[in-house]
C-alpha positions, 0 to 999 in steps of 0.5 A: 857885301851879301850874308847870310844872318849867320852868327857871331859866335865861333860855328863849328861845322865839324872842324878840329881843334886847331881850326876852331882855336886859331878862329878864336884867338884871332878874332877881333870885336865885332867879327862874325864867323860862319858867315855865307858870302855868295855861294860859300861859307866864311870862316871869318868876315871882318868887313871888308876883309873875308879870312879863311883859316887853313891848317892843310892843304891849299889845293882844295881852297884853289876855286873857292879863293879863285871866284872870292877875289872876283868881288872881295879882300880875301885872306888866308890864315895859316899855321906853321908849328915851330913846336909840335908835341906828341901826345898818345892815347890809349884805345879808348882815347882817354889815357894818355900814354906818353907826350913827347915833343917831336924833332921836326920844326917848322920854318916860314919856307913850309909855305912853298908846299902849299902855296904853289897850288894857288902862286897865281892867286898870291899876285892878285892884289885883294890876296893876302896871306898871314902866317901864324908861327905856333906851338901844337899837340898833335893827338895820336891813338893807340888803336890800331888804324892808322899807317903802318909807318905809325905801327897802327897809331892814328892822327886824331886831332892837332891842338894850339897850345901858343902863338908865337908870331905872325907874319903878313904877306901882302903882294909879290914884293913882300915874298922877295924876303925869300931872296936872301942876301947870300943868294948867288946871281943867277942862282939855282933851286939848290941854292935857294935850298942851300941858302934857307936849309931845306930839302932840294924839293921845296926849293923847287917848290919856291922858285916854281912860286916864286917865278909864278909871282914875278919876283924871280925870272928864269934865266937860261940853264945850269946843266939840267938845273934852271936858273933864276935871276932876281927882279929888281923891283922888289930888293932883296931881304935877310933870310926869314926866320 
């Protein structure tokens, strides 16, 4: 593998916290971050494996991991806060106002809302993904610029505040833990959204995934809804947590 000297220290190259936390927690002895491979600049090079840790959208990494698997073991670090405080600053981002901790929580099925900007890549068999179940602050100011949804309170940074979990997911067969026991046969996204207790468009999302990736194949139509059987290949799972 060609790089660049680069360094074995954690560069920074203007990432946020979280990124720059998540490099740090994961690093093993010996790993070098900010390498250049080719045309590109590395998180985290584990020879011979290439991490890339991603805390928003996939879609912008879809070319990048596309022409990284031509030639390398490629993985995809990314973070699902099960937890996530708020915390508000004053506007001039030093008095903390409040911190509270927010009613969402995350869940393994977040990764359909991503992952279906790269489910071709999922199959290639130098592809893998690992997702980090955490804890974050998410840093919001006072001051004025952001939504108005937010009355003006702007996002300015997300923090770890602790690992809780991780899972790795090597090959279509290991998304088949999405298939839960429970699912009926055939099944529609609505079910799969039933069965994993989300909204009907991530179900959409996943079963779009997951027919992408072979693990389930459409079979005929509900009405307007499309049905989904299971591959047999890959053996059904308890409902991931």
């Amino acid at each position: 593998m060609k790089r660049s000297p680069g360094t074995n220290g954690i560069g920074t190259l203007q990432e946020r916290s979280l990124h720059a936390a998540l490099k740090a927690w994961y690093a093993q002895p010996g790993d070098a971050f900010e390498q250049k491979v080719g045309c590109y600049v590395i998180d985290l090079v584990r020879e011979p494996l290439l991490i890339e840790f991603q805390t928003r959208g996939f879609s912008a990494l879809r070319t990048k991991l596309g022409r990284l698997l031509e030639q390398y073991k490629v993985r995809l670090v990314y973070p699902i806060a099960v937890e996530k405080w708020i915390v508000r600053t004053a506007k001039n981002r030093k008095k903390i106002l409040d911190r509270r901790r927010s009613p969402k929580r995350g869940a393994v099925t977040d990764l359909f809302k991503e992952l279906v900007y790269i489910a071709e890549l999922a199959m290639h068999p130098s592809f893998s993904l690992e997702l980090v179940m955490i804890r974050e602050e998410e840093i919001r100011h006072d001051d004025g610029k952001g939504s108005w949804r937010r009355k003006g309170v702007s996002i300015g940074d997300r923090r770890l505040v602790e690992v809780v979990g991780q899972q790795l997911l090597c090959g279509p067969a290991a998304y088949a833990m999405f298939l839960p026991v429970e699912l009926p046969e055939p099944f529609t996204s609505r079910d799969w959204s039933q069965a994993h207790g989300t909204p009907l468009w991530l179900g959409q999302k996943a079963t779009y995934c997951l027919r992408k990736m072979g693990v389930v194949a459409e079979a005929g139509k509900r009405g307007n809804a499309r049905l989904y059987v299971r591959n047999n290949r890959f053996p059904c799972n308890e409902k991931p947590r």
